[in-house]
Backbone of each chain as ProteinMPNN parsed JSONL, in Angstrom:
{"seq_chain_A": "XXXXXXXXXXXXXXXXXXXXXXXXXXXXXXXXXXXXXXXXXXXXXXXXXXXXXXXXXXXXXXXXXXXXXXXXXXXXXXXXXXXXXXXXXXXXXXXXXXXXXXXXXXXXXXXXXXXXXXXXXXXXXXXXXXXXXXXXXXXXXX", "coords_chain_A": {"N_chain_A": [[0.848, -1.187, 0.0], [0.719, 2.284, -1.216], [1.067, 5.346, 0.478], [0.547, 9.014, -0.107], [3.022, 11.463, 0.783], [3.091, 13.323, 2.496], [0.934, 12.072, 3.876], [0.803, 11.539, 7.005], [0.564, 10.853, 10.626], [-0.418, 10.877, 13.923], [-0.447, 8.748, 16.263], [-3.497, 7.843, 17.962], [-5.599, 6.218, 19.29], [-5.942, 2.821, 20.037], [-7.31, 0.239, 19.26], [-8.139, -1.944, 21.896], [-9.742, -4.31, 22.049], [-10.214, -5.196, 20.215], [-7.878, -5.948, 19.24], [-7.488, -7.676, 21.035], [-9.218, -9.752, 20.351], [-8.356, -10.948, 17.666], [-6.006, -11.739, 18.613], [-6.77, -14.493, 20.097], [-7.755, -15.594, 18.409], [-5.798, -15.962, 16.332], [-2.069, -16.582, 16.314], [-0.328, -15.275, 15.94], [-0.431, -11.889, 14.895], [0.604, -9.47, 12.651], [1.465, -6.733, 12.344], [1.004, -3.669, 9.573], [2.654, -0.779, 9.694], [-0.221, 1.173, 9.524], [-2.316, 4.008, 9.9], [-5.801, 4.721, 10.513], [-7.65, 7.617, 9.853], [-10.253, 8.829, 11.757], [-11.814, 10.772, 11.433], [-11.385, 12.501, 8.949], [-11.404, 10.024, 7.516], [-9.044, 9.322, 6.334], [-6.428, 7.123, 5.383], [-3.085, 7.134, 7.172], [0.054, 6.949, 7.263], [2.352, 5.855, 9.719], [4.895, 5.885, 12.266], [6.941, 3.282, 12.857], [8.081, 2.747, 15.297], [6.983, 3.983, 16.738], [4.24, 2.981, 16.67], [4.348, 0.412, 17.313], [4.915, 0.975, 19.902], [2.901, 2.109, 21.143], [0.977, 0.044, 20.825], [1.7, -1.846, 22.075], [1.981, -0.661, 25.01], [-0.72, -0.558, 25.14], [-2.258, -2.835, 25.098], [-0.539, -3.94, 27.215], [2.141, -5.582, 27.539], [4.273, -7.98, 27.857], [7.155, -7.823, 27.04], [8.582, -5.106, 24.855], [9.8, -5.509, 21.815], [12.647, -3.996, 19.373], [13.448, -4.16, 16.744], [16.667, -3.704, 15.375], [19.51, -2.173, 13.309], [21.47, -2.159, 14.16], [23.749, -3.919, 17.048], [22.678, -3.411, 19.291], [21.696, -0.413, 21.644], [24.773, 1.685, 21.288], [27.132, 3.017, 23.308], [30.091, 5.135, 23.164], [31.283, 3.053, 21.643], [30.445, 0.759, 22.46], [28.174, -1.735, 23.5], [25.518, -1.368, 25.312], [24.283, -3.364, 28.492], [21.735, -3.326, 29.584], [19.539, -0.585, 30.453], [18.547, 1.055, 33.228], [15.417, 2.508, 33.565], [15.732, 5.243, 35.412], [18.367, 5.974, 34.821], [17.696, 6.245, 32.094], [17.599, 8.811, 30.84], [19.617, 10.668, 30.742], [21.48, 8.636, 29.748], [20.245, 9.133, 26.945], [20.925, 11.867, 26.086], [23.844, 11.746, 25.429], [23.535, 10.064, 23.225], [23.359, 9.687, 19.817], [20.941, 11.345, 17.485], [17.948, 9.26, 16.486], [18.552, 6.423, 17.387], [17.998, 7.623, 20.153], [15.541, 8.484, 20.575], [14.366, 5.787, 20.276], [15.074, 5.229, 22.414], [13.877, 6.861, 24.437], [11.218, 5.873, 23.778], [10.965, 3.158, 24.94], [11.625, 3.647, 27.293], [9.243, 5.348, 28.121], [7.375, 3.239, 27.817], [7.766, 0.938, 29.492], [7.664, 2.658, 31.905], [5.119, 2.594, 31.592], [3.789, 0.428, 31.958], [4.953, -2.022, 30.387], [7.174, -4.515, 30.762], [9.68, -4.8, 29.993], [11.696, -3.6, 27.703], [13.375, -4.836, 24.957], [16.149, -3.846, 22.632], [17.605, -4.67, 20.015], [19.514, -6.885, 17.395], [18.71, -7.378, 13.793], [19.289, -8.534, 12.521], [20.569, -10.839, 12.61], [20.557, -14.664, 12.552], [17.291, -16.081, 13.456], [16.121, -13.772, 14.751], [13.79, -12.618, 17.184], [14.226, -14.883, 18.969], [17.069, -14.534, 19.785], [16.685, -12.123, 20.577], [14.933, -12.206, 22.678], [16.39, -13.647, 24.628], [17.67, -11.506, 25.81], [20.246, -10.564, 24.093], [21.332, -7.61, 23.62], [19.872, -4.313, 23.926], [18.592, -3.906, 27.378], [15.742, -2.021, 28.447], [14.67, -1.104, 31.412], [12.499, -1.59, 34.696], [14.5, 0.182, 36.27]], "CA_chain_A": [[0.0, 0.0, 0.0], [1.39, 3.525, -0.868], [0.484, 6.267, 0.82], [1.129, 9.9, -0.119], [4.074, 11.846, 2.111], [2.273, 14.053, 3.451], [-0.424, 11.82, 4.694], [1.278, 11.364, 8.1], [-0.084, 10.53, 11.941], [0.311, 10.622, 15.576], [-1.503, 7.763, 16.974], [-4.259, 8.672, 19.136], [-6.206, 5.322, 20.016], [-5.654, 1.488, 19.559], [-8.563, -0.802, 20.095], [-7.657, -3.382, 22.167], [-11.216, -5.578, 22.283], [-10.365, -5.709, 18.724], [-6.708, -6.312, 18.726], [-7.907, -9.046, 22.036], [-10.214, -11.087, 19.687], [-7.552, -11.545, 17.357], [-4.969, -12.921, 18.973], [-7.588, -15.251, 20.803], [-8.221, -16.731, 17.391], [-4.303, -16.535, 15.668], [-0.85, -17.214, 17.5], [0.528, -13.704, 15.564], [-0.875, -10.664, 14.427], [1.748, -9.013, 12.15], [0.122, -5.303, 11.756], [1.54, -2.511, 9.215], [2.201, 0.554, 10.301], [-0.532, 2.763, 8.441], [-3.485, 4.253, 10.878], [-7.047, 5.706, 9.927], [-8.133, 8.954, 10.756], [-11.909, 8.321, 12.256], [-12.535, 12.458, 11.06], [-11.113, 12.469, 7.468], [-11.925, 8.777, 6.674], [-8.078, 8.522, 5.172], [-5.116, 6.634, 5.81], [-2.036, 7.812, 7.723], [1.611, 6.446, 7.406], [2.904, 6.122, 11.006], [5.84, 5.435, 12.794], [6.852, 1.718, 13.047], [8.551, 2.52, 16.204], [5.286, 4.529, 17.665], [3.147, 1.622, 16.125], [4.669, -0.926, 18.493], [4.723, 0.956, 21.451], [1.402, 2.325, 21.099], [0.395, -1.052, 20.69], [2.546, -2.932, 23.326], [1.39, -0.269, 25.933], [-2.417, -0.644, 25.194], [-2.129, -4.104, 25.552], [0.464, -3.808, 28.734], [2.674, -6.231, 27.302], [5.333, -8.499, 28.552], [8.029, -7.453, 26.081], [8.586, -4.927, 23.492], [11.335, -5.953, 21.165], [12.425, -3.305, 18.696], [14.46, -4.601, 15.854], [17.018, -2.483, 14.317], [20.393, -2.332, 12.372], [23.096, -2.526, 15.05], [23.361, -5.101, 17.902], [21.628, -2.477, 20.69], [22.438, 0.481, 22.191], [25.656, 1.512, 21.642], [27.849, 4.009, 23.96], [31.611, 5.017, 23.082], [31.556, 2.233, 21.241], [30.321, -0.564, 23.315], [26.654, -1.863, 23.192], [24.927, -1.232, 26.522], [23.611, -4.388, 28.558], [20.841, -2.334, 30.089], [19.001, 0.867, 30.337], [17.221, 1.327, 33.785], [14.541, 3.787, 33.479], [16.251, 5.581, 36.416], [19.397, 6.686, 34.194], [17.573, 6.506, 30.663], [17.384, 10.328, 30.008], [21.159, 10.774, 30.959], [22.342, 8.318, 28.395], [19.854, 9.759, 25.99], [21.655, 13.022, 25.578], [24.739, 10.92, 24.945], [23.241, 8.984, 22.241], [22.583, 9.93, 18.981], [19.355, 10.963, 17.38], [17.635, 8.005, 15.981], [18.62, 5.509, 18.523], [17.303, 8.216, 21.313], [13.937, 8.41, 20.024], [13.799, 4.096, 20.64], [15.547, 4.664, 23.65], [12.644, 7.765, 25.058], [10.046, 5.678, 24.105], [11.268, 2.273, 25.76], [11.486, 4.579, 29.051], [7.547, 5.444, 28.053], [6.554, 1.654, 27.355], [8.667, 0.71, 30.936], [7.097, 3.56, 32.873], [3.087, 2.388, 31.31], [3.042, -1.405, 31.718], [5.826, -3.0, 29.843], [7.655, -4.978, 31.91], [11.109, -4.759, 29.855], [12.141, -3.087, 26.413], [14.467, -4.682, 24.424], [16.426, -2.826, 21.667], [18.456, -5.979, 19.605], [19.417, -6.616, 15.886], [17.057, -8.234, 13.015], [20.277, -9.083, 11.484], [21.042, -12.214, 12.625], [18.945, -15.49, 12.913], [16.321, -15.946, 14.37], [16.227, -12.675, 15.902], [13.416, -12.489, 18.161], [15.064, -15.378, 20.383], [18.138, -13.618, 19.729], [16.048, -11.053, 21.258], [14.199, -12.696, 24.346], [17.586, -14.266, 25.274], [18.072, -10.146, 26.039], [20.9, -10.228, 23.429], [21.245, -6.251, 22.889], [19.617, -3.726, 25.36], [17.232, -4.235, 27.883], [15.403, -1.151, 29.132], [13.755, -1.777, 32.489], [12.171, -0.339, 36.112], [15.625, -0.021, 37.174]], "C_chain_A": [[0.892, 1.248, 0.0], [0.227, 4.379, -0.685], [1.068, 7.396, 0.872], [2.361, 10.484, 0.937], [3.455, 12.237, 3.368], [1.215, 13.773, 4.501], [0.404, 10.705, 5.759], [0.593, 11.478, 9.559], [0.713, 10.108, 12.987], [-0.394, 10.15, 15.644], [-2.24, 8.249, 18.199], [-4.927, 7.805, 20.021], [-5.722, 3.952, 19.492], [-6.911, 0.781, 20.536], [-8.511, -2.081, 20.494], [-8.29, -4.368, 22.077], [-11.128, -6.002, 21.256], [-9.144, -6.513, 18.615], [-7.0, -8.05, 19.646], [-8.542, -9.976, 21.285], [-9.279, -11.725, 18.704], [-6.433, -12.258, 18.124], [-5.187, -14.136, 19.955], [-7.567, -16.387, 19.317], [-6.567, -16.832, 16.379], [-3.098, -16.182, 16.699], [0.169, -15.793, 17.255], [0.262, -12.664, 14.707], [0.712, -9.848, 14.183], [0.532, -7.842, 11.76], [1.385, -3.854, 11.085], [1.428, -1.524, 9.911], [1.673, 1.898, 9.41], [-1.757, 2.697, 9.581], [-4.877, 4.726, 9.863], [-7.428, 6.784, 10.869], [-9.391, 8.954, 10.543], [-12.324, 10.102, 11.273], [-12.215, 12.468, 9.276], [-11.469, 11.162, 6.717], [-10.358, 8.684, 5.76], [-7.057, 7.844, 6.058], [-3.945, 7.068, 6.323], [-0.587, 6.979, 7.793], [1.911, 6.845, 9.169], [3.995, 5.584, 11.334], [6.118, 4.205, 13.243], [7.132, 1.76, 14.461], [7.218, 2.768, 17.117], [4.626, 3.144, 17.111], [2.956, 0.84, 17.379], [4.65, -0.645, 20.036], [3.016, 1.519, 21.579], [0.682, 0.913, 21.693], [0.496, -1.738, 22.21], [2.037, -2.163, 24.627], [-0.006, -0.097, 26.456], [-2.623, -2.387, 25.704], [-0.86, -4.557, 27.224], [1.036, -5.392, 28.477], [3.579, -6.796, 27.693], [6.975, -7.369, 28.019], [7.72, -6.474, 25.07], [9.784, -5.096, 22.778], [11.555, -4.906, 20.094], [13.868, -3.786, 18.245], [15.523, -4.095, 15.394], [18.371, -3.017, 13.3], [22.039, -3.113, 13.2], [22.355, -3.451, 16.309], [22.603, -4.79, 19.157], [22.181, -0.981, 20.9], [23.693, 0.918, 22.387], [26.074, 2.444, 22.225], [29.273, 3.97, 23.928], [31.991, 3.841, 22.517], [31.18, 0.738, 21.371], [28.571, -0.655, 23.601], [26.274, -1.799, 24.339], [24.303, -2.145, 26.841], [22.384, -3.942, 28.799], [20.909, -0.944, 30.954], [18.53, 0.902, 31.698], [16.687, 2.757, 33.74], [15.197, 5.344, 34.02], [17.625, 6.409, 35.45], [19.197, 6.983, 32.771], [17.985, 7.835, 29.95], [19.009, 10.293, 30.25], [21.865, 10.108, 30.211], [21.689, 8.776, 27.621], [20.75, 10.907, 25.798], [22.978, 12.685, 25.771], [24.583, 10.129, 23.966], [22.695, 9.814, 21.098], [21.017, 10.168, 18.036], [19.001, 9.872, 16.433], [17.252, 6.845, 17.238], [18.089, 6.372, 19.624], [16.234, 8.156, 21.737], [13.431, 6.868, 20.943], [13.949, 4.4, 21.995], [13.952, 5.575, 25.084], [11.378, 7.038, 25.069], [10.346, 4.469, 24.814], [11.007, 2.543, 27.315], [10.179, 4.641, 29.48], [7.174, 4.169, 28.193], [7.093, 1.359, 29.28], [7.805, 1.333, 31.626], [5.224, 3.732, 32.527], [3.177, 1.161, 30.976], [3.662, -2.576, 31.449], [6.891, -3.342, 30.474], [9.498, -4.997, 31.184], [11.039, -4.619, 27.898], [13.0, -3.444, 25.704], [15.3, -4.501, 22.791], [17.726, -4.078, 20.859], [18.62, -5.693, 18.139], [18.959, -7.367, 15.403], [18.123, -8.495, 11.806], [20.949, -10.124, 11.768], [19.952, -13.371, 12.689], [18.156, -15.574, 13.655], [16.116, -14.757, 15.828], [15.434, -12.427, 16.989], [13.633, -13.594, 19.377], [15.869, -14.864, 20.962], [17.759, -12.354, 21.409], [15.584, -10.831, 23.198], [15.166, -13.401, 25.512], [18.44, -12.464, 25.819], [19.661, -9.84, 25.528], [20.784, -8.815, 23.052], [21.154, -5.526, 24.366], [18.687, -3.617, 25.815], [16.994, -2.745, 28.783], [14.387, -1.972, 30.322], [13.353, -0.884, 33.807], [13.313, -0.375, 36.818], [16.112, 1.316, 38.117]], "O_chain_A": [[1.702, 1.426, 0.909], [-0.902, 4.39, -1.176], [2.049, 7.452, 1.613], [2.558, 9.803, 1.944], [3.325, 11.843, 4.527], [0.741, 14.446, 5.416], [0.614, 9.512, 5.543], [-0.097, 12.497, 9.591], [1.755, 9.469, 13.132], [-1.431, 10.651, 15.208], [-1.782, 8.863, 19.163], [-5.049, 8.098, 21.211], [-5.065, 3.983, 18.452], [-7.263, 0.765, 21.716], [-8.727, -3.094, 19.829], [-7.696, -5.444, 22.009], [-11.715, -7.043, 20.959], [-9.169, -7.599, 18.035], [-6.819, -9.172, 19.173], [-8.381, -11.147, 21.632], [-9.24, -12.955, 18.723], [-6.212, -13.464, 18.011], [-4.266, -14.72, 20.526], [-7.404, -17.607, 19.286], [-6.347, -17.878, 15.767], [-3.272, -15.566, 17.751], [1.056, -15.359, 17.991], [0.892, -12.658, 13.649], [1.615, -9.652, 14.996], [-0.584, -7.886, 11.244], [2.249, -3.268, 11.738], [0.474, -1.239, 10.635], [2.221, 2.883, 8.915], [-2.131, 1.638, 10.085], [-4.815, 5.006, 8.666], [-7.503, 6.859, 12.095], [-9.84, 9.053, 9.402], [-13.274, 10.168, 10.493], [-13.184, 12.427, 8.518], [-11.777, 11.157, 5.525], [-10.354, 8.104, 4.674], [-6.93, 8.032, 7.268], [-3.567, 7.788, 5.399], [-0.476, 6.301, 8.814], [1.694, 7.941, 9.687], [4.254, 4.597, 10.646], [5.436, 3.915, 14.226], [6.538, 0.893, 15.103], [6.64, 2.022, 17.907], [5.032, 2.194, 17.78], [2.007, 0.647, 18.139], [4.49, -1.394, 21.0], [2.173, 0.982, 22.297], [0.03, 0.787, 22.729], [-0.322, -2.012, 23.088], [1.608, -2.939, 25.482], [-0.425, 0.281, 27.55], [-3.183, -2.791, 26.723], [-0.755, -5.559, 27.932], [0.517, -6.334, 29.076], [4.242, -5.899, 28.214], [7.555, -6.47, 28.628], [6.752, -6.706, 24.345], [10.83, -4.741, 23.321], [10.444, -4.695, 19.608], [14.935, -3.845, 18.857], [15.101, -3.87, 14.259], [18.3, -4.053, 12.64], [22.958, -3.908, 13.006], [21.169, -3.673, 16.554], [22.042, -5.6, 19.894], [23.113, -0.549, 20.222], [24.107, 0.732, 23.531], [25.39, 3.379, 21.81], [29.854, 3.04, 24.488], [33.114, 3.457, 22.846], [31.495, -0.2, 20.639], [27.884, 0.33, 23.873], [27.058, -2.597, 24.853], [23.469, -2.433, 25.983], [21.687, -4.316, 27.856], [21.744, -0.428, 31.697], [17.358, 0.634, 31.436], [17.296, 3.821, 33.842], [15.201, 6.359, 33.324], [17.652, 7.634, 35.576], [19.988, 7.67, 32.126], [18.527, 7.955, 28.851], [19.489, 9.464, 29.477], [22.911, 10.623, 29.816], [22.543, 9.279, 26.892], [21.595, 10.544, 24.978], [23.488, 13.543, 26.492], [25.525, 9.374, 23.726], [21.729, 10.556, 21.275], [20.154, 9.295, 17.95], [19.828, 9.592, 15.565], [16.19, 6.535, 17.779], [17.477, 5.587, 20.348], [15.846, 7.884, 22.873], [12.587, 6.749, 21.832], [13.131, 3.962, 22.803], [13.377, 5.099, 26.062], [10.517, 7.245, 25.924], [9.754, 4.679, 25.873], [10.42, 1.903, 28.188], [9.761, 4.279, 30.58], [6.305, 4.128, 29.064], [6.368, 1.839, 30.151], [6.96, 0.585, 32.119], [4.396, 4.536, 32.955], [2.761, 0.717, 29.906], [3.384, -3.707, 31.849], [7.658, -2.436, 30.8], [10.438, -5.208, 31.95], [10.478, -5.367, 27.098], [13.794, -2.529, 25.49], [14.855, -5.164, 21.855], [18.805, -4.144, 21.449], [18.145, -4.702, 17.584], [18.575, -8.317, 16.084], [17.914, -8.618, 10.6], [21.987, -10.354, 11.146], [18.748, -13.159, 12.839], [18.332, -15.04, 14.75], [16.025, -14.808, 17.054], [16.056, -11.997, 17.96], [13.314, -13.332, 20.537], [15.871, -14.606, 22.166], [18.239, -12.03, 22.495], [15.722, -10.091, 24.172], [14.943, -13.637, 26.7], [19.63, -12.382, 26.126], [20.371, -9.097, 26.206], [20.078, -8.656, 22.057], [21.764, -5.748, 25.412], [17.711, -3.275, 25.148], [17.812, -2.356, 29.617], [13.674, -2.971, 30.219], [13.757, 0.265, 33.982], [13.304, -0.895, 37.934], [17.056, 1.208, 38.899]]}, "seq_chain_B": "XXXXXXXXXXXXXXXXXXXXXXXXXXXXXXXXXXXXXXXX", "coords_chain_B": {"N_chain_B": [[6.478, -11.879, 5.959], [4.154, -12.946, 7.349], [3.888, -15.651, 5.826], [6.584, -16.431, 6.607], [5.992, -16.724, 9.475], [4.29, -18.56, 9.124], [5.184, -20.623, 8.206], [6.461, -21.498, 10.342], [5.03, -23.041, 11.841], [3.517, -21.379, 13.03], [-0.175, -20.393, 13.735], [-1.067, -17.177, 11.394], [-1.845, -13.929, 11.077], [-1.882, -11.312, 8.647], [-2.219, -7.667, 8.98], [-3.181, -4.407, 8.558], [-2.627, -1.519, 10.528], [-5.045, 0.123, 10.069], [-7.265, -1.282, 9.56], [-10.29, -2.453, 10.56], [-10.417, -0.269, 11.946], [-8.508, -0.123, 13.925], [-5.826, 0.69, 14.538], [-5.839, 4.375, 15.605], [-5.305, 7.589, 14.054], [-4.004, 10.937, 13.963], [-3.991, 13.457, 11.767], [-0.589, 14.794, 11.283], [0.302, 17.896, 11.424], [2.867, 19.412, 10.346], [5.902, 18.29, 9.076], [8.86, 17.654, 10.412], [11.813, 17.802, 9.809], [14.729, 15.96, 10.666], [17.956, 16.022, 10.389], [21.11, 14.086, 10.585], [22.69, 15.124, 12.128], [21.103, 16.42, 13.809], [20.148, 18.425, 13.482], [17.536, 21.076, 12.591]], "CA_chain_B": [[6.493, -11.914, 7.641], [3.098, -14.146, 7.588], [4.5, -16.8, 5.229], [7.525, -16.852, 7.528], [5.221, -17.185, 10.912], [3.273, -19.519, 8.908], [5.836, -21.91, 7.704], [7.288, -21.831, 11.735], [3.778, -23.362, 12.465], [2.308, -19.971, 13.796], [-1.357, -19.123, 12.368], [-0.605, -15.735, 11.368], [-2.241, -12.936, 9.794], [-1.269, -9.942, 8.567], [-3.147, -6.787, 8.57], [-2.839, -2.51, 8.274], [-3.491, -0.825, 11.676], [-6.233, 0.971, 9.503], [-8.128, -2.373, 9.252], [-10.838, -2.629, 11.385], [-9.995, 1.459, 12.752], [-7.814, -0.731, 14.591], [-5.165, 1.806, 15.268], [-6.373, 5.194, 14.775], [-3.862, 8.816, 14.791], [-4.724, 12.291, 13.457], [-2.844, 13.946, 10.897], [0.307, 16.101, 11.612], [0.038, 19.483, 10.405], [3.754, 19.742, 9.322], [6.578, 17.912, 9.049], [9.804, 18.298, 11.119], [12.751, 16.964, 9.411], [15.744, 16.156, 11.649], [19.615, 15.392, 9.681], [21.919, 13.018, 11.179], [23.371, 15.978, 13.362], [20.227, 16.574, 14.645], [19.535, 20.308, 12.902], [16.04, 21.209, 11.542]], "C_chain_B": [[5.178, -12.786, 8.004], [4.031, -15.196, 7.165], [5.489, -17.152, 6.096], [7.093, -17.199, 8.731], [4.97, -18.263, 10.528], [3.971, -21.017, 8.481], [6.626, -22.365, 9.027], [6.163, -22.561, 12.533], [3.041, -22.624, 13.395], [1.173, -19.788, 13.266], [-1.445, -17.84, 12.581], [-1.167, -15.289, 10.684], [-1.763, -11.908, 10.056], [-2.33, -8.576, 8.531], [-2.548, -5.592, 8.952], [-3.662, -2.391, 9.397], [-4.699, -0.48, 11.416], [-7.551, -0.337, 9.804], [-8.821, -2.58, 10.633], [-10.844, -1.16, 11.969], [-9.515, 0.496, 14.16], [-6.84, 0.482, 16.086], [-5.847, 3.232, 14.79], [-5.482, 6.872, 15.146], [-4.996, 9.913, 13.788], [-3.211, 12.314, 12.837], [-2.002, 15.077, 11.217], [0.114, 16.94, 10.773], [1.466, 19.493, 9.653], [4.627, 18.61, 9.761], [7.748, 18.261, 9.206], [10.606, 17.629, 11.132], [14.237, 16.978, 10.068], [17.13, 15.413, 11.095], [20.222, 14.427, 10.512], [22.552, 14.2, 12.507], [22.307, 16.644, 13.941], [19.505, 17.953, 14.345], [18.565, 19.807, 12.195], [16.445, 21.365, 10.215]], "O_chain_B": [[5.24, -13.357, 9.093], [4.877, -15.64, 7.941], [5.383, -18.315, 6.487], [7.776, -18.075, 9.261], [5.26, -19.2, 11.272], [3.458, -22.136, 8.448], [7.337, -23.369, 8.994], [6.286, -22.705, 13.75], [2.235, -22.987, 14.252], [1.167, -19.052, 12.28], [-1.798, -17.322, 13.641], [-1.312, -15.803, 9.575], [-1.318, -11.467, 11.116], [-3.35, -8.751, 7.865], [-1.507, -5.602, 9.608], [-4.814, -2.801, 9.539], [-5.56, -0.649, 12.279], [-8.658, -0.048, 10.258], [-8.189, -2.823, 11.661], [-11.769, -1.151, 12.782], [-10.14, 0.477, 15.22], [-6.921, 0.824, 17.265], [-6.374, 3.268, 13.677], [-5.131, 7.208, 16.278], [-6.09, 9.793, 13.237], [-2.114, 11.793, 13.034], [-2.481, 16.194, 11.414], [-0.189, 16.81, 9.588], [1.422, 19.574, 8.426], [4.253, 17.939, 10.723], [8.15, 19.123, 8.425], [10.697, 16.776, 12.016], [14.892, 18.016, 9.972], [17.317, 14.236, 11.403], [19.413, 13.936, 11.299], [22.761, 13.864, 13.673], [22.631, 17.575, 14.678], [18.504, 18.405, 14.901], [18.461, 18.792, 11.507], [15.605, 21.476, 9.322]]}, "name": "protein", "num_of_chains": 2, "seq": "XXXXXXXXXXXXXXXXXXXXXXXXXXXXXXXXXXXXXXXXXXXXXXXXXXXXXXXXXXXXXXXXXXXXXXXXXXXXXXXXXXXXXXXXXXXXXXXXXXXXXXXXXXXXXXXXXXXXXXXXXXXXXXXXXXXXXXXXXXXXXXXXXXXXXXXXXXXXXXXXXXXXXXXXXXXXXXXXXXXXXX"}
């Protein structure tokens, strides 16, 4: 599906009774990230990263895993084992933008429900074991 | 990303936040483009 540039969105609601019935009846809901706007009736391109936490915090999720390029968080060179909440903002303005962004909202997901954030790469096999084996960086209530 | 759930013996579907007004956002007014060094 393309969708113009311009037609861009901040997520405002996620319906969980809806998202709840599905995953009652399949084992994995894989969901793009494009929204509808209830007032205009059009489509909105959104943020994959917002997508997932949106999501993961409406549902108050165990895990959010957020895939990326490099192996986690890195600082001076060296990938960070974990984030706690408690020092997040303080490595944020040490961290580049991009990776900050994941790292601000991880802090958000952590501090509304989600019991641990982790920030891994989708470049090796089977990455979400990779993942749950907290290979990368784990944000947490630390 | 189905086909791959689906061949790991997951039943998987795929679908667009939009589907169902699943997810639902409002539209940004502008767009606020940020370089690698972090300047507007």
């Amino acid at each position: 599906m393309m969708i113009e540039g311009g037609y861009t969105g901040r997520i405002s609601k996620v319906d969980v009774e809806k998202l709840a019935k599905l995953l009652d009846i399949f084992d994995s809901v894989v969901i793009s990230p494009i929204a509808i706007d209830p007032e205009e009736g059009t489509m909105l391109n959104v943020d994959g990263d917002q997508m997932a936490y949106a999501i993961s915090t409406a549902l108050k999720v165990e895990y959010l895993i957020l895939l990326t390029d490099v192996e986690g968080v890195k600082l001076n060179g060296k990938v960070l084992k974990d984030i706690p909440v408690s020092q997040g903002k303080e490595i944020v303005e040490r961290i580049g933008p991009g990776m900050n962004r994941k790292i601000l909202m991880g802090i958000d997901a952590v501090s509304n429900g989600v019991r641990k954030v982790i920030i891994s790469s989708g470049n090796v096999n089977d990455p979400i074991s990779n993942a749950i084996l907290e290979n990368g960086t784990v944000i947490h209530n630390g | 990303m189905v086909t791959q759930l689906s061949k790991l013996g997951r039943f998987s579907v795929g679908i667009a936040g939009s589907d169902g007004k699943i997810v639902q956002a409002s539209r940004k007014k502008k767009i606020v483009i940020i370089n690698e060094r972090g300047k507007k």
